[in-house]
C-alpha positions as CSV (number, residue, x, y, z in Angstrom):
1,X,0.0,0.0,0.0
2,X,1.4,3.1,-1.1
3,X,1.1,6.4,0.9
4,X,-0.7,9.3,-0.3
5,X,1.0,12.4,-0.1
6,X,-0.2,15.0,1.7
7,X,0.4,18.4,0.8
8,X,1.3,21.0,3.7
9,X,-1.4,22.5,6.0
10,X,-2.5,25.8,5.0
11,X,-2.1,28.7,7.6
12,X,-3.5,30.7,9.9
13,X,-2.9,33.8,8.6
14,X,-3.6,32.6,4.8
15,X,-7.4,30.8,5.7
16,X,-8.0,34.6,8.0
17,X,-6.7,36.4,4.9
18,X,-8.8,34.9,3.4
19,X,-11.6,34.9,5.4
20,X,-10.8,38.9,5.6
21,X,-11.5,38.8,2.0
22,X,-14.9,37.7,1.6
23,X,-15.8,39.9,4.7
24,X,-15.1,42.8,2.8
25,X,-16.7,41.0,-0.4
26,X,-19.8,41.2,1.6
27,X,-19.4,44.8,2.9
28,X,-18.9,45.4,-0.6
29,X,-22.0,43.6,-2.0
30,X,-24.1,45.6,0.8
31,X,-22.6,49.2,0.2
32,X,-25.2,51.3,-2.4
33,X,-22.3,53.9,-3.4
34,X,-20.7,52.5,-6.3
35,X,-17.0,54.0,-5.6
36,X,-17.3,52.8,-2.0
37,X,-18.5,49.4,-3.3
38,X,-15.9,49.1,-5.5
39,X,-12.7,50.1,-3.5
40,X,-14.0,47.8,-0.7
41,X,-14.3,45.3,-3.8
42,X,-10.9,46.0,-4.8
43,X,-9.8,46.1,-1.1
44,X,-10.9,42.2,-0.7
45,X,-9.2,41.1,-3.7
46,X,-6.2,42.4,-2.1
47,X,-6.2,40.4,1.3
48,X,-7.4,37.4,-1.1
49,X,-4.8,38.1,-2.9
50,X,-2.2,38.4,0.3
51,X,-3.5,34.8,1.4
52,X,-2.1,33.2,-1.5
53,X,1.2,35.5,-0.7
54,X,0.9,33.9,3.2
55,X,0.5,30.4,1.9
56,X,2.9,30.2,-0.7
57,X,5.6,33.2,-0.5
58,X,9.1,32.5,1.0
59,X,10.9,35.4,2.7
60,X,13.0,36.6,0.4
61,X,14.8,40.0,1.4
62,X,14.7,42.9,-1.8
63,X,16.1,46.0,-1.9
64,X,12.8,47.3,-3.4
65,X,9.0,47.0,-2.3
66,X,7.0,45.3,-4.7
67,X,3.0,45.3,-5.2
68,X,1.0,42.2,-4.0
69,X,0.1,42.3,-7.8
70,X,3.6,42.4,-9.0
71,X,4.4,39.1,-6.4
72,X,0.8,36.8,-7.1
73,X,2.4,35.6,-10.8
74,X,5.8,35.1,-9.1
75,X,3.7,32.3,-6.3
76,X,1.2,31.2,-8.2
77,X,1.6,31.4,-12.3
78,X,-1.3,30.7,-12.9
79,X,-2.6,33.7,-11.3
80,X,-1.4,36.2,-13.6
81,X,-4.3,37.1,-15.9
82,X,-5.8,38.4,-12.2
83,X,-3.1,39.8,-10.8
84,X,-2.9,42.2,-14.6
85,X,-6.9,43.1,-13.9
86,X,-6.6,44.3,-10.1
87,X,-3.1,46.2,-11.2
88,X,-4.6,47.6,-13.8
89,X,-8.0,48.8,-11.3
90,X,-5.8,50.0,-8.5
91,X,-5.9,53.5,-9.8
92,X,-9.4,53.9,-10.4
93,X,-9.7,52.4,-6.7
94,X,-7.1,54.9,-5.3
95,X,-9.8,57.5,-7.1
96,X,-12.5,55.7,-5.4
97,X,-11.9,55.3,-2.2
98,X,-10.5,59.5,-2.5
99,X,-14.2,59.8,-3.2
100,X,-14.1,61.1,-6.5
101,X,-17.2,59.8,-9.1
102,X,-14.6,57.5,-11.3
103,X,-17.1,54.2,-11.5
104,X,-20.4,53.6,-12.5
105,X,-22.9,51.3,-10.9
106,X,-22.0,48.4,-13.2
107,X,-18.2,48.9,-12.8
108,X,-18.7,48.7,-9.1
109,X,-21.4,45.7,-9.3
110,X,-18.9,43.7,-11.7
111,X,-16.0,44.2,-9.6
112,X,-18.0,42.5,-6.9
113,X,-18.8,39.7,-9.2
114,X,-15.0,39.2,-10.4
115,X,-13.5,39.3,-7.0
116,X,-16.0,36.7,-5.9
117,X,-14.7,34.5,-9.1
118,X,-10.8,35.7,-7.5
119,X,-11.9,34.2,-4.2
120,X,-12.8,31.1,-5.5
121,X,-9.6,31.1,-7.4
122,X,-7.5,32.0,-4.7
123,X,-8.8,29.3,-2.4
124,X,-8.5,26.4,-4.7
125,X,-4.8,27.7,-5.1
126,X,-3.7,27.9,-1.5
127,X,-6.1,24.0,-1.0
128,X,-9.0,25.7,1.1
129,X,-12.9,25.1,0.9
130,X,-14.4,28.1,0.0
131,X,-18.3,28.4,-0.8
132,X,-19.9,31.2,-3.2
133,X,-20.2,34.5,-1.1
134,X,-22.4,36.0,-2.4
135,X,-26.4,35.3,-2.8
136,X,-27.2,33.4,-5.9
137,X,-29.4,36.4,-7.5
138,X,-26.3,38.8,-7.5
């Protein structure tokens, strides 16, 4: 009989990262004010984002401070396309979250939707059970 391998528990701090995330996916989903909805939108996908960081990231010590978005592709490869998408919102975030009218409703609402898709992503990457967040009619 042959043993199975097993692969390494996840940790703490990657399953509350993660947990962190679809909080604020929630808070997201709830907020009416679309450049509120969609910085706490974008704000989720960053902690989701950070778990996969927590689970699969060695220390490595840099001279020079990357963006979570610069290190996903370097962890997990096959995170890339995602980690282009929220690089390429984090402006229009930063605007958002200043308060100034950059998003529409629909940007807003289909950021929500496309993090909840990153979620899902995310915890199939770093081996984690993780259930739609948000309601079915969304």
């Amino acid at each position: 009989m042959s043993a199975v391998p097993m692969s390494p528990p996840v940790s703490y701090q990657a399953r509350d990262l993660l947990g962190s995330a679809a909080r604020g996916l929630l808070e997201a989903y709830a907020t009416p004010d679309p450049g509120r909805r969609y910085a706490t939108a974008h704000l989720a996908a960053l902690r989701a984002a950070a778990a996969v960081l927590a689970a699969r990231a060695h220390p490595v010590r840099q001279g020079r401070i990357r963006s979570v978005w610069a290190l996903l592709p370097v962890v997990a490869p096959q995170m890339q396309e995602w980690a282009a998408f929220f690089a390429a919102s984090a402006t229009k975030r930063a605007a958002a979250d200043a308060g100034l009218p950059v998003v529409s409703q629909r940007e807003a609402d289909d950021l929500v939707r496309d993090t909840e898709s990153f979620l899902v992503q995310v915890a199939v990457v770093i081996g984690v059970d993780q259930q739609s967040v948000l309601p079915n009619e969304f």
